[in-house]
KETI-869128 format. One record per residue (C-alpha): residue number from 1; residue in three letters; x, y, z. Coordinates in pm, whole numbers, plus 32768, in hexadecimal, padded with zeros to 4 digits. Layout:
BEGIN
{k = NUM, r = ALA, east = X, north = Y, up = Z}
...
END
This chain:
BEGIN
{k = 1, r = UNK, east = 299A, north = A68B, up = 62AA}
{k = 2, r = UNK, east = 2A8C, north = A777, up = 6322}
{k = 3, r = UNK, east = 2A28, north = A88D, up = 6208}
{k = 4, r = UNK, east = 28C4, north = A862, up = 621C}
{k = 5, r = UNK, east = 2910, north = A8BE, up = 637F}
{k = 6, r = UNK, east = 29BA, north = A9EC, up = 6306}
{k = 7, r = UNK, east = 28B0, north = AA50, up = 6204}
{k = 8, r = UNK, east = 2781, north = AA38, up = 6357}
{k = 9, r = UNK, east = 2859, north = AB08, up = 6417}
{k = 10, r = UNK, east = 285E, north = AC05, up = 62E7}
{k = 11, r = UNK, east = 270A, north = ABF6, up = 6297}
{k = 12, r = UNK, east = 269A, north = AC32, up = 6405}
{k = 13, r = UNK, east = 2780, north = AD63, up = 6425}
{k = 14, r = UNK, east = 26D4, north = AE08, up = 62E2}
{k = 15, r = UNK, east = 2591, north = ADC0, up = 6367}
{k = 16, r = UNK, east = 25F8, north = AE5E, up = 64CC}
{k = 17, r = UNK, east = 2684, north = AF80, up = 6404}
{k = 18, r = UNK, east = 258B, north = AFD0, up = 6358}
{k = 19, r = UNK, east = 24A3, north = AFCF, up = 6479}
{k = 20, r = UNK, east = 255B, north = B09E, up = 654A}
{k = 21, r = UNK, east = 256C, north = B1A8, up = 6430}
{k = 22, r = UNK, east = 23F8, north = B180, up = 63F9}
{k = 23, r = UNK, east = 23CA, north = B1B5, up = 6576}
{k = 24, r = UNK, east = 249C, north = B2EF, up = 654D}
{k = 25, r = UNK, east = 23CD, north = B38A, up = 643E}
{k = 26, r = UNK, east = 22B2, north = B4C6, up = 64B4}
{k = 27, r = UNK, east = 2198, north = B4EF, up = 63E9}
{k = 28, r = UNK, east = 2191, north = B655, up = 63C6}
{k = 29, r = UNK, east = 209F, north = B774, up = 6353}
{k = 30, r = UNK, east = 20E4, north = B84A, up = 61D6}
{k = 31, r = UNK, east = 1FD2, north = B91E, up = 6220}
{k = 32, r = UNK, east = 1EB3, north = B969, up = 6124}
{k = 33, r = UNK, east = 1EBA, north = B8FF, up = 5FCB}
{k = 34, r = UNK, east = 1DC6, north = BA56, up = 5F7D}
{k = 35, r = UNK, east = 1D3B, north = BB6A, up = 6023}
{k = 36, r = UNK, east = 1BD5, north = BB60, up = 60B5}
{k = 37, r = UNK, east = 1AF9, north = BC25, up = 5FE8}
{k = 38, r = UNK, east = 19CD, north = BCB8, up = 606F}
{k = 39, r = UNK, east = 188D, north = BD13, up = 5FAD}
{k = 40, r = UNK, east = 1735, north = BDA2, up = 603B}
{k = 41, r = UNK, east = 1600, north = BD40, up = 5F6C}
{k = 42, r = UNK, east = 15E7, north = BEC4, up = 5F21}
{k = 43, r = UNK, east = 1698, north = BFC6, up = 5F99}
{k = 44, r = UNK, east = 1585, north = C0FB, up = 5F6A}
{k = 45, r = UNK, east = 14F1, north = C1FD, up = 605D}
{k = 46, r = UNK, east = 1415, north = C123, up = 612B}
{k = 47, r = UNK, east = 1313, north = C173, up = 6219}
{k = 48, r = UNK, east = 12A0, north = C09E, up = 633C}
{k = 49, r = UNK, east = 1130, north = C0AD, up = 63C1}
{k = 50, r = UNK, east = 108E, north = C02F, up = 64BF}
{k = 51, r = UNK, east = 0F61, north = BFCB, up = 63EC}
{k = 52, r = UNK, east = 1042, north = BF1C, up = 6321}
{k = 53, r = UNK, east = 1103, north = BE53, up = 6436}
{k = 54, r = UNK, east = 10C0, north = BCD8, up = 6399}
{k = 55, r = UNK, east = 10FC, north = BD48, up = 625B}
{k = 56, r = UNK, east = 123A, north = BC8E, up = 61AE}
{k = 57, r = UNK, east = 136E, north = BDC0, up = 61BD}
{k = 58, r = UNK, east = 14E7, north = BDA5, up = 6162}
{k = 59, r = UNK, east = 157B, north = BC5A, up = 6119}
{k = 60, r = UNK, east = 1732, north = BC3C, up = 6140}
{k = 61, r = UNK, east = 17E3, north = BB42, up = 60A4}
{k = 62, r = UNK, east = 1988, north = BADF, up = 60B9}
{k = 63, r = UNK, east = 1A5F, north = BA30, up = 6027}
{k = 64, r = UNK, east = 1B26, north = B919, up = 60BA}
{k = 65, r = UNK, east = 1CAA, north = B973, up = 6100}
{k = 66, r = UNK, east = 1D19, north = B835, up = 609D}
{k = 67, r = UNK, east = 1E2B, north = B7E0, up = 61F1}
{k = 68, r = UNK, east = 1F2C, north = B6E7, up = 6187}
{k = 69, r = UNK, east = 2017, north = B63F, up = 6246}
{k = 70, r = UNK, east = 2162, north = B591, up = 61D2}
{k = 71, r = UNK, east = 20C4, north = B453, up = 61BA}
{k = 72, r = UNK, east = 1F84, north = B4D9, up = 6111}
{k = 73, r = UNK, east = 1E64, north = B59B, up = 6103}
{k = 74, r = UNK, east = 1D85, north = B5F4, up = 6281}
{k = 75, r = UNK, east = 1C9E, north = B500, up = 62CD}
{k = 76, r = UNK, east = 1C84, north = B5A3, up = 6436}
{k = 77, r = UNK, east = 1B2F, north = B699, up = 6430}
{k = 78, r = UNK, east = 1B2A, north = B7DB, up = 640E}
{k = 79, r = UNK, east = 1AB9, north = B8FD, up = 64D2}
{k = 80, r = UNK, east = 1A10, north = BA25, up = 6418}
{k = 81, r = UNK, east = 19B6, north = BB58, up = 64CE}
{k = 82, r = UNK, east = 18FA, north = BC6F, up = 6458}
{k = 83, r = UNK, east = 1995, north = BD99, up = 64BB}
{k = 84, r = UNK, east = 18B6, north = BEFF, up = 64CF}
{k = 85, r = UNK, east = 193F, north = C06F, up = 6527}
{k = 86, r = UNK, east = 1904, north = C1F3, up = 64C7}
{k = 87, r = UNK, east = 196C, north = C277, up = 63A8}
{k = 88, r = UNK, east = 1B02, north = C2D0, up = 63F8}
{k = 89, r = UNK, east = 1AFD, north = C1A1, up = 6509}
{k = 90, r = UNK, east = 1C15, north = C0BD, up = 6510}
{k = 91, r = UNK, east = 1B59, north = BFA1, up = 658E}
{k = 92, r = UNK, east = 1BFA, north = BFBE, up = 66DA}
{k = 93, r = UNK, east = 1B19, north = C084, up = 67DF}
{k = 94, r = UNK, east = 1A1E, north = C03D, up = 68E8}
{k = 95, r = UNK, east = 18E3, north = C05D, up = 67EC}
{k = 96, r = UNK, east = 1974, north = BF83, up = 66C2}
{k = 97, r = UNK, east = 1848, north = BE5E, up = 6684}
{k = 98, r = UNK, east = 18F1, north = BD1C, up = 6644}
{k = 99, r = UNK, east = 17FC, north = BBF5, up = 65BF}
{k = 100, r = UNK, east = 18A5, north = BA91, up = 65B3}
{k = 101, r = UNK, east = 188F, north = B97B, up = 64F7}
{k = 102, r = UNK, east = 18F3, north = B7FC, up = 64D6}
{k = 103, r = UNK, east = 198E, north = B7BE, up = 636A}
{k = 104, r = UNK, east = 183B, north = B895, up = 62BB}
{k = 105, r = UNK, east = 1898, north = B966, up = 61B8}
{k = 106, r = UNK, east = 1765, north = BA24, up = 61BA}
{k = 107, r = UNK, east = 165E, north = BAC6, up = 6299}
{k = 108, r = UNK, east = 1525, north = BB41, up = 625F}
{k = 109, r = UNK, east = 1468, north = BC62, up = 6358}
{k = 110, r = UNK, east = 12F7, north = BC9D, up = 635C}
{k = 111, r = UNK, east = 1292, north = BE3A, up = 639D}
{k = 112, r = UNK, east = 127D, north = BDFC, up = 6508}
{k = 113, r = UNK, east = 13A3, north = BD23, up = 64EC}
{k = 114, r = UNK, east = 1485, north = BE1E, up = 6450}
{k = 115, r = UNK, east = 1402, north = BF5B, up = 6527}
{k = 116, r = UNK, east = 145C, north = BE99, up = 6681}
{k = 117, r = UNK, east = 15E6, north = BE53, up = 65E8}
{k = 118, r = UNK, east = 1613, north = BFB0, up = 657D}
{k = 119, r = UNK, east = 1592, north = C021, up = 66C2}
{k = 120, r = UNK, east = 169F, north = BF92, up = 6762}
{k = 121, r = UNK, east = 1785, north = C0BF, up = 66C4}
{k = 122, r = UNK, east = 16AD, north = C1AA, up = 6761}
{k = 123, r = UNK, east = 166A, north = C2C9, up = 6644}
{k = 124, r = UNK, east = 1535, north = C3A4, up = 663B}
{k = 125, r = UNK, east = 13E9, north = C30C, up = 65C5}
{k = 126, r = UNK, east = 131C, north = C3B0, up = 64B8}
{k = 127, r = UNK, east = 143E, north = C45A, up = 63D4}
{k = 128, r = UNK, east = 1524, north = C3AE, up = 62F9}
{k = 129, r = UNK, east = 1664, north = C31E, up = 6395}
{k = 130, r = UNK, east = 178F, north = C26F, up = 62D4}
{k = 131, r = UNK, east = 17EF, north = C15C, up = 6335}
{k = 132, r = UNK, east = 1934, north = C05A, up = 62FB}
{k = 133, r = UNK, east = 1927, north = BEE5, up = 62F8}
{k = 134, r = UNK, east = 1A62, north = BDDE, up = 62E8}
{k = 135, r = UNK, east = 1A9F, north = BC79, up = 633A}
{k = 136, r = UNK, east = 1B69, north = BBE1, up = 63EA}
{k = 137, r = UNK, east = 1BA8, north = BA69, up = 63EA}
{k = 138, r = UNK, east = 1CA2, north = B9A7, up = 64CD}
{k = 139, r = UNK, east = 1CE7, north = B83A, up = 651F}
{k = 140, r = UNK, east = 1CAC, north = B77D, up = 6647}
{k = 141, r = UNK, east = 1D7B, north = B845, up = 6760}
{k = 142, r = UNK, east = 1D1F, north = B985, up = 66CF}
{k = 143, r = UNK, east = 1E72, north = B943, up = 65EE}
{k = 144, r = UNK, east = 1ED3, north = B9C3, up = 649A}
{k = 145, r = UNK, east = 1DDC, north = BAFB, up = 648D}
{k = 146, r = UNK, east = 1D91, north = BB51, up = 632B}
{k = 147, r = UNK, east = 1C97, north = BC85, up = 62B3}
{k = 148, r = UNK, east = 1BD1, north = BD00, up = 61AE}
{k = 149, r = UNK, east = 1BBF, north = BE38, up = 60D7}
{k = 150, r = UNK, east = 1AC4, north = BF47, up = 6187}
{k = 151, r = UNK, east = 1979, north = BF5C, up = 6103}
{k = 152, r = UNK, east = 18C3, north = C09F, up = 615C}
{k = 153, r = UNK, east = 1768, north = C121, up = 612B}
{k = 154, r = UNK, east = 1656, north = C21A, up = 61C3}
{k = 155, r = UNK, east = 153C, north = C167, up = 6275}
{k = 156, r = UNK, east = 1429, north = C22A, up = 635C}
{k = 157, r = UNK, east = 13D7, north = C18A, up = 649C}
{k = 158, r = UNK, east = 1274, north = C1A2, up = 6575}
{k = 159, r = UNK, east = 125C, north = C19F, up = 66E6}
{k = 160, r = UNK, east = 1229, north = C057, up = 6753}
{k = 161, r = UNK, east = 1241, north = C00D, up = 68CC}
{k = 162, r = UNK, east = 1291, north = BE99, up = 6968}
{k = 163, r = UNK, east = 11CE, north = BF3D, up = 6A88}
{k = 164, r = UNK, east = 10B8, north = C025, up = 6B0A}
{k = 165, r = UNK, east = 1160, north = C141, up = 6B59}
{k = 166, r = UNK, east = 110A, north = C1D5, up = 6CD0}
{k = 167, r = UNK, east = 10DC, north = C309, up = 6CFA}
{k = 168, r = UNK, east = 11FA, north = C324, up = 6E10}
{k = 169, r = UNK, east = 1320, north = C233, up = 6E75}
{k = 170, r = UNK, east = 13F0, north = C218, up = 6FDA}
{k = 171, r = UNK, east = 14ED, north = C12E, up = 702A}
{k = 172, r = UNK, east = 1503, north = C05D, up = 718A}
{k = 173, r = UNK, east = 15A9, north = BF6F, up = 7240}
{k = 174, r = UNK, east = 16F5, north = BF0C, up = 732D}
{k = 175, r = UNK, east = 17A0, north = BFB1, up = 7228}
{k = 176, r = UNK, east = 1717, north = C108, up = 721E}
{k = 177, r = UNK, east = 1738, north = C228, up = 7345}
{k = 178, r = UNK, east = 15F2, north = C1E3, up = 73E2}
{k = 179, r = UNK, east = 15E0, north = C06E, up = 73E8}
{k = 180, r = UNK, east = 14A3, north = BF9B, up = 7388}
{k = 181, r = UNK, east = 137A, north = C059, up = 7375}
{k = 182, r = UNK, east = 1250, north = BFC3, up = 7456}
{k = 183, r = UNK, east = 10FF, north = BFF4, up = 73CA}
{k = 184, r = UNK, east = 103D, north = C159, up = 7404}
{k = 185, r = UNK, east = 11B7, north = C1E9, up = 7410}
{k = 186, r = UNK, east = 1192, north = C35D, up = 7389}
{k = 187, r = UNK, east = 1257, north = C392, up = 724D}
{k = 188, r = UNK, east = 13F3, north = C3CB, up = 726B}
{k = 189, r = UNK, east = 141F, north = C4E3, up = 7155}
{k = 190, r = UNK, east = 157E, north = C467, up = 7160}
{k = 191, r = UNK, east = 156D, north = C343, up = 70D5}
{k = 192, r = UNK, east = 144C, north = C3E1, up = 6FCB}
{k = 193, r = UNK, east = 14BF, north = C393, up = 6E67}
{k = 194, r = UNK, east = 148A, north = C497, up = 6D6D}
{k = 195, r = UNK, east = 13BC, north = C458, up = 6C3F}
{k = 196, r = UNK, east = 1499, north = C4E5, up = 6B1A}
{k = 197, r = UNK, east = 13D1, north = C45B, up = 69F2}
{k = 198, r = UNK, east = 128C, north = C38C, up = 69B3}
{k = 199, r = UNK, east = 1352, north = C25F, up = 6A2B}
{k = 200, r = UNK, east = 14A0, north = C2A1, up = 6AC8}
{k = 201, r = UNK, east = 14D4, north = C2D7, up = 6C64}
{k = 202, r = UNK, east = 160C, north = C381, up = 6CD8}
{k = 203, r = UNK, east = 1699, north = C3B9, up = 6E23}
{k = 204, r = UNK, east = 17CD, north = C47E, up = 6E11}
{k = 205, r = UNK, east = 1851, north = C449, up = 6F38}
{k = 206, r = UNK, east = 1812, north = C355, up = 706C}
{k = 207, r = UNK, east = 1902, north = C2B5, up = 7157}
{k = 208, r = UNK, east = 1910, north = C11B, up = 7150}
{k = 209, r = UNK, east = 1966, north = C002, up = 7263}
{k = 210, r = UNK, east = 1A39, north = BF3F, up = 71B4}
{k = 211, r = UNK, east = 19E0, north = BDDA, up = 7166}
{k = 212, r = UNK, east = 1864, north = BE27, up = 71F7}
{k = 213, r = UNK, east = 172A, north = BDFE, up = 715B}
{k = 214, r = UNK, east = 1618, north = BE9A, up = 70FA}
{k = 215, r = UNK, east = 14CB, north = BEE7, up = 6FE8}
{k = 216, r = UNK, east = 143D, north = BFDA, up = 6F67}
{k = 217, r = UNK, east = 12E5, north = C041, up = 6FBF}
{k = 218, r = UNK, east = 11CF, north = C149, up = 6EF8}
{k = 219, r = UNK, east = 1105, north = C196, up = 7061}
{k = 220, r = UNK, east = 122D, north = C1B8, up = 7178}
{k = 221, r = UNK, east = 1162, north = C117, up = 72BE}
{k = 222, r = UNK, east = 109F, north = C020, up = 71EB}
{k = 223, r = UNK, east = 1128, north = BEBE, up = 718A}
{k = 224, r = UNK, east = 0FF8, north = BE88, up = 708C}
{k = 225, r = UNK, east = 10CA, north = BEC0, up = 6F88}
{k = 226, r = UNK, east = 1230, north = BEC2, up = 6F50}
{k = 227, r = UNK, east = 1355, north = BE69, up = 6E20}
{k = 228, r = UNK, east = 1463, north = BDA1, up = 6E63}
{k = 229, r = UNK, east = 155C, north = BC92, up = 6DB1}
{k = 230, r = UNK, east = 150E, north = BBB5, up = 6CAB}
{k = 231, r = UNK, east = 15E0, north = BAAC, up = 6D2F}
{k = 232, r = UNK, east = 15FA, north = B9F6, up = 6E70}
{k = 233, r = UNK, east = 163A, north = BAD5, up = 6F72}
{k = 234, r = UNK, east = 178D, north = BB9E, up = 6FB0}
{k = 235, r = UNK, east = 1802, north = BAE1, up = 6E98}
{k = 236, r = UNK, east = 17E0, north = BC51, up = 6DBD}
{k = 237, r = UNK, east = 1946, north = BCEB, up = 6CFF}
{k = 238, r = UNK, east = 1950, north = BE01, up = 6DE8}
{k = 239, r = UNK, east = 19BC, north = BF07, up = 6D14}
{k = 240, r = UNK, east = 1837, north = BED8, up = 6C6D}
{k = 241, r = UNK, east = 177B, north = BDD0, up = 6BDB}
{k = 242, r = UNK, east = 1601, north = BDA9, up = 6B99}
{k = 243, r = UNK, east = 14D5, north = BDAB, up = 6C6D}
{k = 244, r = UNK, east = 1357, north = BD32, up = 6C6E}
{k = 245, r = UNK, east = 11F4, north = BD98, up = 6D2F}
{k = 246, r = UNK, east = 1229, north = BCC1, up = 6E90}
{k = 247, r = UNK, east = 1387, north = BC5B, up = 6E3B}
{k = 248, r = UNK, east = 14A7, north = BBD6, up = 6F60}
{k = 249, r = UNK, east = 15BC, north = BC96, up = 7013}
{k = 250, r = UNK, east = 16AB, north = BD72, up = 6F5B}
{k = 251, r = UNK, east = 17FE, north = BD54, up = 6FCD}
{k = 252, r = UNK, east = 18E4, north = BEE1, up = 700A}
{k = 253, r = UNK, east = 1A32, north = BEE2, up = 6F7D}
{k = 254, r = UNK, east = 1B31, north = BE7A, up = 707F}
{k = 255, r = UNK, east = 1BC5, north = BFD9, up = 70D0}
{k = 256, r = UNK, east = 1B12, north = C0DF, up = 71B7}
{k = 257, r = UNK, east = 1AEC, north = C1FC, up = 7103}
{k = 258, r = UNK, east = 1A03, north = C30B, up = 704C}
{k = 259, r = UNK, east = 196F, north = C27B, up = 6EF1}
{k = 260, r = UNK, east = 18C6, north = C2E3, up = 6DFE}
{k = 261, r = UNK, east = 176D, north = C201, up = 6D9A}
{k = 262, r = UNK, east = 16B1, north = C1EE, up = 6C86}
{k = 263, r = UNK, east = 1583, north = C13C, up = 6BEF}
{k = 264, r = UNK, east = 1509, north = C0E4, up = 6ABA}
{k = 265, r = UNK, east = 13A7, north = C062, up = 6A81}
{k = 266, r = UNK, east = 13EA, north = C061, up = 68DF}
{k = 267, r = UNK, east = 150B, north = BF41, up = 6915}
{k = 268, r = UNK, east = 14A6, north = BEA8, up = 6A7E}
{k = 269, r = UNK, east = 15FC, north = BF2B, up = 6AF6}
{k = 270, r = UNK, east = 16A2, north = C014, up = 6C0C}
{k = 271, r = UNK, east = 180D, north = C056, up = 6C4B}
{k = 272, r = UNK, east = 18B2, north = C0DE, up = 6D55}
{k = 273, r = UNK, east = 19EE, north = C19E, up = 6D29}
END
């Protein structure tokens, strides 16, 4: 009885071993098991029109990176982003277009579809412009960032507007100089944007209330019309986000200072710097 005893006792310690080095062990991430290869359906001088606009365009397809851990291969999803910058980008700045996606591993882009991404990198319209595409793909967390070769080619846009442009553009509200405007006000030339293009506002230089509000307005004096957030109000990224015909509050940056604003009807966004 006595060494049966013995032989329990020996069997539970194994077992209690065992699970304590189990318990010890950390799955932990290799990496990729290949690169991500990226491929574009043709990569020839293209040009978009606007007659064109629900025709079928460019279709890009990846490969998958193939994550393992030390107990297998990912089962966790993957997150694919599209990544689109000027020729001699490094996918970095302000005006890189980055297109996400939940485990796809390919997207394909109508004409219209196409010419609204690449306006997001903000080149000229009518000539040829090269441009570079990647992917990027991460796991849940944003961890383990892997990316593909670069795929460049020449594509010619078409001006497109999310918007009717107005002929002029002020900006108002607790955040601005002069206040809210009250209807019949006569125009502040101060807070006058410039018109620099077919579609882009600038004002250089005008000085903010921090952590105020305000719109933006094409007749200063007359609330008929106005642009403002897309999003509940003051809820905006400060430093710009978009905008929409009779949208909410935009919220200033939280320092007082001079800024420079500007406004793009092509993407539906303004900054202010």
């Amino acid at each position: 009885m006595k060494k049966m005893k013995n032989l329990f006792m020996v069997a539970v310690a194994i077992v209690l071993f065992a699970a304590c080095d189990k318990e010890g062990d950390q799955v932990k991430l290799i990496g990729g098991s290949s690169d991500i290869t990226l491929s574009i359906s043709s990569t020839a001088d293209l040009t978009l029109t606007k007659a064109q606009e629900n025709f079928n365009s460019l279709q890009f397809q990846w490969t998958n990176p193939g994550y393992r851990f030390s107990n297998g291969v990912n089962t966790q999803d993957i997150t694919y982003t599209l990544q689109i910058d000027k020729d001699g980008g490094d996918f970095t700045g302000a005006k890189v277009v980055n297109l996400e996606y939940k485990s796809a591993l390919s997207s394909s882009f109508k004409v219209k579809e196409l010419n609204n991404a690449l306006a997001g990198v903000e080149l000229p319209d009518g000539p040829l412009n090269t441009f570079q595409f990647r992917v990027r793909s991460v796991l849940p967390g944003s961890n383990a960032p892997l990316f593909s070769n670069i795929v460049k080619m020449k594509i010619a846009t078409y001006l497109d507007v999310v918007f009717p442009v107005p002929a002029n553009l002020y900006i108002t509200g607790e955040a601005t100089p002069r206040n809210w405007m009250s209807g019949g006000d006569a125009e502040v030339l101060s807070q006058k944007f410039e018109k620099i293009n077919p579609f882009t506002f600038v004002l250089n230089s005008i000085q903010i209330n921090g952590g105020k509000e305000f719109l933006l307005v094409p007749v200063y004096g007359n609330w008929d019309n106005k642009f403002g957030f897309t999003g509940e109000g003051a809820k905006n990224n400060t430093a710009g986000d978009t905008f929409k015909p009779g949208g909410n509050n935009f919220l200033a940056p939280a320092a007082s200072k001079a800024y420079k604003v500007t406004v793009n009807f092509k993407t539906g966004k303004y900054t202010i710097e």
